[in-house]
C-alpha positions in Angstrom: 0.8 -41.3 2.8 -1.6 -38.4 4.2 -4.5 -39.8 2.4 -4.0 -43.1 4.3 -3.7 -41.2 7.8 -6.5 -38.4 6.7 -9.0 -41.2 4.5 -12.1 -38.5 3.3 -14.2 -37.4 0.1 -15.8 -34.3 -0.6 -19.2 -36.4 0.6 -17.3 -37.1 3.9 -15.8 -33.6 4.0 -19.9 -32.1 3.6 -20.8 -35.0 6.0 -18.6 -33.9 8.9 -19.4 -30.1 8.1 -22.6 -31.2 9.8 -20.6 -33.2 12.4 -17.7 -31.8 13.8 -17.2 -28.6 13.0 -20.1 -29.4 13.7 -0.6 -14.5 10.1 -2.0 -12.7 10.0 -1.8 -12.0 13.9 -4.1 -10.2 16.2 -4.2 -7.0 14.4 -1.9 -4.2 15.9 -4.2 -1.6 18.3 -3.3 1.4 19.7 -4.9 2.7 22.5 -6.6 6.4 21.8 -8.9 8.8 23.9 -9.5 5.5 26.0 -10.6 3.1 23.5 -8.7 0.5 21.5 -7.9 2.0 17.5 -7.5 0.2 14.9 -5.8 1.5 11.2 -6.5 -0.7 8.3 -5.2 -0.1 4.7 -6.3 -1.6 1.6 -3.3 -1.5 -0.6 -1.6 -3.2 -3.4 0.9 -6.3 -1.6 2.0 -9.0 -2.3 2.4 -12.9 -0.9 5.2 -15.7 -1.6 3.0 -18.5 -3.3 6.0 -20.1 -5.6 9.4 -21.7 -4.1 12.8 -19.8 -5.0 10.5 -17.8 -7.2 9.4 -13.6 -7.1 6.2 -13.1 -4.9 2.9 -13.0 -6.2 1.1 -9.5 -6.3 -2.4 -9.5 -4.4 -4.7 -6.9 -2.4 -3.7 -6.9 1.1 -5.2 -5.3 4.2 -2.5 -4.3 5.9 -2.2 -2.5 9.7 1.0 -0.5 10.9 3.3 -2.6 13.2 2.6 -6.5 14.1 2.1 -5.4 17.7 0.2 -7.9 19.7 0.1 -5.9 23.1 -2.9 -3.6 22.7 -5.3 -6.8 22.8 -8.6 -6.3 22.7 -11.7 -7.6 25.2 -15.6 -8.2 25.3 -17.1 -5.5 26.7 -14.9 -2.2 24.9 -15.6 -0.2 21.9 -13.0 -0.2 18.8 -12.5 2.5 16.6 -11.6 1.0 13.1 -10.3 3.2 10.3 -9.9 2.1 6.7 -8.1 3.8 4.2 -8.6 2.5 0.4 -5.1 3.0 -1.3 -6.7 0.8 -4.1 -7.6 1.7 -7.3 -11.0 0.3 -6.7 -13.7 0.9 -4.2 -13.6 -1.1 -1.1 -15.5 -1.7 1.6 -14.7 -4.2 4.6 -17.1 -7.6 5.2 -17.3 -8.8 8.7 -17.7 -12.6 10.0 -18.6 -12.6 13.7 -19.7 -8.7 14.7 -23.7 -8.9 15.4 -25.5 -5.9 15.6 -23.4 -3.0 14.4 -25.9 -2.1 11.6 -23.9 1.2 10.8 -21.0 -1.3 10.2 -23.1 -3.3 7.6 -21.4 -3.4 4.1 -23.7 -2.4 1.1 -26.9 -1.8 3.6 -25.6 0.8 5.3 -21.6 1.6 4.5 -21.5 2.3 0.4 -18.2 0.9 -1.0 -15.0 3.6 -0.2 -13.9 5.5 -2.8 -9.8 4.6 -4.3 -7.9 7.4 -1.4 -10.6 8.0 0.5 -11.0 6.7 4.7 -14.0 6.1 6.8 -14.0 5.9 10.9 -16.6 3.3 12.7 -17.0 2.3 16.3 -17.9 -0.8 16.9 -19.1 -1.9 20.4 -17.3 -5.6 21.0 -20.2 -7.2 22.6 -19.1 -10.8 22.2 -15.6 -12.2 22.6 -14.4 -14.5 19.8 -12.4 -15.2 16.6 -13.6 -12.5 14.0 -12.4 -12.4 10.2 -12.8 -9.1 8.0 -12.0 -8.9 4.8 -12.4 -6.9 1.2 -13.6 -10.0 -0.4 -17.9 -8.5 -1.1 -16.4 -6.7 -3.8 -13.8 -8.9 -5.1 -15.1 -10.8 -7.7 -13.8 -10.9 -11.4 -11.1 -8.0 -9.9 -7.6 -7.6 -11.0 -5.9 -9.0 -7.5 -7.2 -11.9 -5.0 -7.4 -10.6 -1.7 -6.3 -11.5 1.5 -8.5 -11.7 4.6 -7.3 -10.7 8.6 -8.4 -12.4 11.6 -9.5 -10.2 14.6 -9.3 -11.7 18.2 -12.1 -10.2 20.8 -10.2 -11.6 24.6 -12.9 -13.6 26.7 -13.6 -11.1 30.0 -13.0 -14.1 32.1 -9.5 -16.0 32.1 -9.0 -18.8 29.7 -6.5 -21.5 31.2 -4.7 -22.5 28.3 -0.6 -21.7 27.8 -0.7 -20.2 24.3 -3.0 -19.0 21.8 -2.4 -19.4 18.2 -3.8 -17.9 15.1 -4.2 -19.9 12.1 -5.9 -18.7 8.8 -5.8 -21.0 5.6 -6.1 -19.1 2.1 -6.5 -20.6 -1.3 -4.9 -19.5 -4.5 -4.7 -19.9 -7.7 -1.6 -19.5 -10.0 -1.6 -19.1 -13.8 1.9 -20.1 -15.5 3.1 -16.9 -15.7 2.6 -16.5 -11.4 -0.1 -14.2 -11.3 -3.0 -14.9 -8.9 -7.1 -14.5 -9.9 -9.6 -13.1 -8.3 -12.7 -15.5 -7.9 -15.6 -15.8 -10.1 -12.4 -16.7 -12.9 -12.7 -19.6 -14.3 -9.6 -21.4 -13.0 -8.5 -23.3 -16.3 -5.0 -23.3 -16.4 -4.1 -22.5 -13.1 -2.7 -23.8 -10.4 -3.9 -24.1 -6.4 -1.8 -22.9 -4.2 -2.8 -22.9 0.1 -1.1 -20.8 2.4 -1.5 -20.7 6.5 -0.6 -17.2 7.8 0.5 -16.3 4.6 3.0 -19.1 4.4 2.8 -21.9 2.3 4.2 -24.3 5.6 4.2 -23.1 9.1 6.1 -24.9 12.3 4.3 -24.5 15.0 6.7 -25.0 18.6 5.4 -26.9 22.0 6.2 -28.1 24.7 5.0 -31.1 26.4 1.5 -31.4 28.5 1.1 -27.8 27.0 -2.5 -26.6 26.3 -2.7 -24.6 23.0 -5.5 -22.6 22.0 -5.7 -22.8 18.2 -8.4 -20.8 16.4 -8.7 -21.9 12.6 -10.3 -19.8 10.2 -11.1 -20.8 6.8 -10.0 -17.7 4.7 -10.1 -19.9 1.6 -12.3 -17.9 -1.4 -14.7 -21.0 -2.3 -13.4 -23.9 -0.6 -15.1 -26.2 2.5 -11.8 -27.6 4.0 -11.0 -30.2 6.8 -8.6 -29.6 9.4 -6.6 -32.7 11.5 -4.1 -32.7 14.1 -2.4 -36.0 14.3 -1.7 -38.1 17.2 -4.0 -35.3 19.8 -7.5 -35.1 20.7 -8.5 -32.2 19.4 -11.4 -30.5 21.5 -13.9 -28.3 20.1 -14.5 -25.0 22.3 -15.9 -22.5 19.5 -17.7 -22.2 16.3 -17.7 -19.1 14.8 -16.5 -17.2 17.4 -19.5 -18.1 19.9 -18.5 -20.7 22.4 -19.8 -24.4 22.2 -20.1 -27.3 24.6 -17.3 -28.6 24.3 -16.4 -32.0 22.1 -14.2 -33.8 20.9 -13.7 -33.4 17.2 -14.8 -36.3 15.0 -11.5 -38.2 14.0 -9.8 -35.4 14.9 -10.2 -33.2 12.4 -12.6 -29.8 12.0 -14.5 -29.0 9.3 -14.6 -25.6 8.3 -16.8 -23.6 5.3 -15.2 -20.5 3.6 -15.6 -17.9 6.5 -16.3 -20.4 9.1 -14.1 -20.0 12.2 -13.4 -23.0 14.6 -11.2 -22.9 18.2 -9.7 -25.7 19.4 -7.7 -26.9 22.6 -5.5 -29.6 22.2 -3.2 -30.6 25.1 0.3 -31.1 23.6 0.6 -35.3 24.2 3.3 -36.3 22.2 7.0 -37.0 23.5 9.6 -34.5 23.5 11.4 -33.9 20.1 8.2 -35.4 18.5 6.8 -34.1 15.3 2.9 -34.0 14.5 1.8 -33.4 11.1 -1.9 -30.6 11.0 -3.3 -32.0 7.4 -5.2 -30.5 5.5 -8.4 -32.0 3.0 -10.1 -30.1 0.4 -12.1 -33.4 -0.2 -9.9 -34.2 -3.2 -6.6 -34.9 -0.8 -5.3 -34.6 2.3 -1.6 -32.6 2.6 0.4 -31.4 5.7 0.0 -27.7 5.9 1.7 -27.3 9.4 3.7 -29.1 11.6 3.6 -28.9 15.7 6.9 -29.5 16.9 7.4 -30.7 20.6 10.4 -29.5 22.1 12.9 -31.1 23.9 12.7 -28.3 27.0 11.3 -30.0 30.1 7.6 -30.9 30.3 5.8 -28.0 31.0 3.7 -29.1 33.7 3.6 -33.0 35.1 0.7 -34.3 33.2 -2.2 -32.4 31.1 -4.5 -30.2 32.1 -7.9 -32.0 33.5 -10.8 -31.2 30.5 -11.7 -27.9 30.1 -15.0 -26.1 30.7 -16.4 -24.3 27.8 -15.5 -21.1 26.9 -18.1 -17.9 29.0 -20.9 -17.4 27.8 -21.4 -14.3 25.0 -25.0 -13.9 26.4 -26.8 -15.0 23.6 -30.5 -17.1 24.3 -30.5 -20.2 25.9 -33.6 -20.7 24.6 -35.5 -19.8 21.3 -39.5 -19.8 20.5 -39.3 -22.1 17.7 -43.9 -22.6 18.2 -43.9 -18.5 17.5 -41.1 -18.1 15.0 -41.5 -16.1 12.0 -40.7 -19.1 9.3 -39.1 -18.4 5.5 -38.0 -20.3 2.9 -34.6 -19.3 1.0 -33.9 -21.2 -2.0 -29.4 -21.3 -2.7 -28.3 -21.9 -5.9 -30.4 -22.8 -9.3 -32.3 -20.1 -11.8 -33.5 -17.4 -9.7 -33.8 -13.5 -9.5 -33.5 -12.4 -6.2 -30.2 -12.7 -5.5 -27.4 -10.2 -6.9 -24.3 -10.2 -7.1 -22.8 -7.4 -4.7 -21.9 -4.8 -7.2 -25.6 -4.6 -8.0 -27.4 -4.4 -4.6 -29.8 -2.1 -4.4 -30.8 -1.0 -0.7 -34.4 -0.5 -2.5 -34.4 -3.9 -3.1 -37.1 -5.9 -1.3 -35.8 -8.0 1.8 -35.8 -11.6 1.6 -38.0 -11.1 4.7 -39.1 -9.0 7.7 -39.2 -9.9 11.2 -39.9 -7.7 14.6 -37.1 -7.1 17.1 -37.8 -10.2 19.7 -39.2 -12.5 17.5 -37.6 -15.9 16.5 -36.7 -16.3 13.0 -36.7 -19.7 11.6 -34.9 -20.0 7.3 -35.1 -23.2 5.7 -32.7 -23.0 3.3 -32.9 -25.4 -0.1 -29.9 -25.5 -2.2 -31.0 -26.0 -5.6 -27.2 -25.9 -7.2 -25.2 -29.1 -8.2 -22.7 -28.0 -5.8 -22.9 -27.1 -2.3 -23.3 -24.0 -1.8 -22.3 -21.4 1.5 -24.9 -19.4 3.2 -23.3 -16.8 5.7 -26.0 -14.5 7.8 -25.1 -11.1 8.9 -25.8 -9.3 11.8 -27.0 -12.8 14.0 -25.8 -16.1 15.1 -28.0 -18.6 14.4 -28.9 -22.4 15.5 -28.9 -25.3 13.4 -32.0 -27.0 13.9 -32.3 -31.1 13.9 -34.4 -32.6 10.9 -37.9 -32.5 13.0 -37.5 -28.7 14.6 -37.7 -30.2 18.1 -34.1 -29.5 19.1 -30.8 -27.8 17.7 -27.4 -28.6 18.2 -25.4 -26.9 20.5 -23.2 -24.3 19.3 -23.9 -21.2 17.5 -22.8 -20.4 13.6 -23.0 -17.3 11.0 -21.6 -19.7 8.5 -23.1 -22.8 6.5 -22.8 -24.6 4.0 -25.9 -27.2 2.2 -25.2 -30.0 0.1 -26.7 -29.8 -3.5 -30.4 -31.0 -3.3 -30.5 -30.8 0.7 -32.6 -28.3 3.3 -31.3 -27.2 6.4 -33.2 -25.2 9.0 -31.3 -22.4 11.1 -33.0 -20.4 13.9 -32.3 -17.1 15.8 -33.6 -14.0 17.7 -34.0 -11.2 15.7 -32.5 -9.5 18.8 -31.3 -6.4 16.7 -32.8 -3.6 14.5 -31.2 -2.8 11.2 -30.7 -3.9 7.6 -28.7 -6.8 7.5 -27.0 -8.5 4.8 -27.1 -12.6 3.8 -24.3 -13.9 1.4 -24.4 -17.1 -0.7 -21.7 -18.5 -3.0 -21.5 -21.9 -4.5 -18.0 -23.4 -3.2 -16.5 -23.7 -7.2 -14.3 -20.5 -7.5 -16.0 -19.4 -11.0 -19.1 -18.9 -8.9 -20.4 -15.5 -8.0 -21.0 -14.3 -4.7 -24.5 -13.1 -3.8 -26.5 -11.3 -1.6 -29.8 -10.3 -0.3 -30.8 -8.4 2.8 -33.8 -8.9 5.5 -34.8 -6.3 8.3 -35.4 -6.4 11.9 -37.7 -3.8 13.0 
């Protein structure tokens, strides 16, 4: 039945990648010598993957208390400590924070010994939907891990009724229950998706409600799509930088590994109504969630009018594309440069160089039989059309490239450091690899 509602392929599912996309809760903060704190701990957990049976030990990164009322807001500084109470060295890898380069896993943090905890500020410049996770060094380890999703407020209100968080994971189960890290092959094992750690979530509403949902693809290797049925569902946010606003292609979102996508949707459906959210991994579509109206009186007449997009994070209007500093980057195939994480070397040469100000333009080939996910640190970058002479208007850190394809990002080297790039091919035997470039 959902494949009838939800019809896509994995072609389709890279297609609207392009297109339309083209839990854990905030985390708890405590307020401390006048800035927002944050305690994160890296510990052995555990997640309930199999019905009516024990739950499934994994690595977790866990805070104290579920507390939402600390939230945090563009503009502050939080103070984030991690303490490793693994038996492995960990270090935490950040999708959305742009230039913190004393945050920046492998070029500047080294990995955290098994007991040992490490402080950082990090100045919240941009408001948005940010993901950490202990995922760089993951690979071929005895756990999976889990990822966390971390909410920066907008400084400006936001007229929508409720914001929800949503993060989808992926799994996979041998017979005996235990969960794989990835880079495993998979034979013999079962996939298993969760959202906020639950393997179905109801989500309640009322009707002419306007709900703020924020997806984030926590899933290890896997491009998924995301639809709402029976709502338009409104694109507002791409990877936690706002977008103009549109309406999502059929509906539904696509969303790489690490790709985060906000959405408004203005609850239409009668009271007592229920709406299945499906998910499609390109092989089927399934109901992951369900958004329940209530029968409680309407919450306001009729829907909100259309929203304006989200405030700006200050990021260029504008980029020199005539000036730009231009590289290619092959993804996937034979090659030596990239490394898997556990042998980076910061002597390593950088993929490339480019001075503070300047525009940096990376076509990037992807030589694999797969597609294959390219995620930039430290920037947001541009997706350029197929002649250079425009890009499309929203902002990633995440994308992924169909095998034999070339896409060309753009952005403003607007910050100094060593910065990281990461690219895995989306089969969960793959490796994850990296390479670094500097702005100077």
């Amino acid at each position: 039945m959902a494949d009838r509602i939800f019809p896509l392929n994995r072609r389709e599912l890279m297609a609207g990648l392009g297109a339309a996309a083209l839990g854990p809760a905030i985390p708890p903060t405590a307020v401390a010598q006048g800035r927002p704190s944050l305690m994160l701990q890296a510990k052995a957990g555990a997640i309930a993957l199999r019905p009516g049976g024990p739950e499934t030990p994994i690595w977790s990164l866990d805070g104290p208390t579920p507390d939402r009322d600390a939230a945090l807001k563009r503009g502050g500084m939080l103070e984030i400590t991690l303490l490793n109470d693994l038996p492995v060295p960990a270090v935490l890898n950040w999708h959305g924070i742009d230039g913190v380069p004393a945050a920046e896993p492998l070029a500047a943090l080294t990995p955290l010994a098994p007991g040992a905890r490490q402080t950082l500020a990090i100045p919240l410049r941009h408001a948005g939907t940010l993901m950490c996770d202990l995922r760089l060094l993951g690979d071929g380890q005895p756990r999976p891990a889990r990822a966390r999703a971390l909410i920066v407020g907008e400084s400006e209100p936001v007229a929508v009724d409720r914001d929800e968080v949503l993060l989808i994971e992926d799994w996979r189960l041998r017979p005996d229950g235990t969960a794989i890290a990835p880079s495993i092959d998979p034979k013999d094992t079962a996939p298993v998706t969760t959202i906020n750690g639950l393997t179905t979530l109801d989500i309640p509403a009322r009707a002419n409600e306007r709900l703020r949902l924020r997806f984030l693809n926590g899933c290890q290797r896997s491009v998924i799509a995301v639809k709402i049925e029976g709502h338009e569902v409104r694109v507002m946010a791409i990877d936690g930088q706002p977008a103009e606003p549109f309406l999502a292609r059929n509906g539904a979102v696509v969303l790489a590994p690490g790709t985060r996508v906000d959405v408004f949707i203005d609850v239409t459906a009668p009271p007592g109504s229920t709406s299945s959210i499906l998910l499609h991994d390109g092989k089927e579509a399934r109901p992951i969630a369900r958004l329940i109206v209530s029968n409680e009186p309407a919450i306001r007449n009729a829907p909100l009018p259309p929203a304006a997009a989200l405030p700006s994070n200050g990021l260029p209007a504008q980029l020199d594309l005539k000036n730009a500093v231009r590289t290619d980057l092959t993804l996937g195939g034979p090659q030596a440069d990239w490394v898997t994480p556990s042998n980076f070397a910061k002597s390593a040469v950088p993929a490339f160089r480019a001075k503070a100000g300047r525009t940096v333009v990376l076509a990037l080939t992807n030589r694999a039989e797969i597609a294959t996910v390219f995620h930039l640190h430290g920037h947001h970058f541009r997706l350029l059309d197929r002649l250079d002479d425009g890009w499309k208007p929203f902002w990633l850190d995440t994308l992924a490239v169909e095998p034999g394809q070339t896409q060309r990002i753009a952005f403003a080297a607007e910050h100094a450091g060593r910065w990281l790039i990461e690219s895995a091919a989306t089969d969960w035997a793959a490796p994850r690899l990296v390479r670094w470039y500097s702005v100077e």
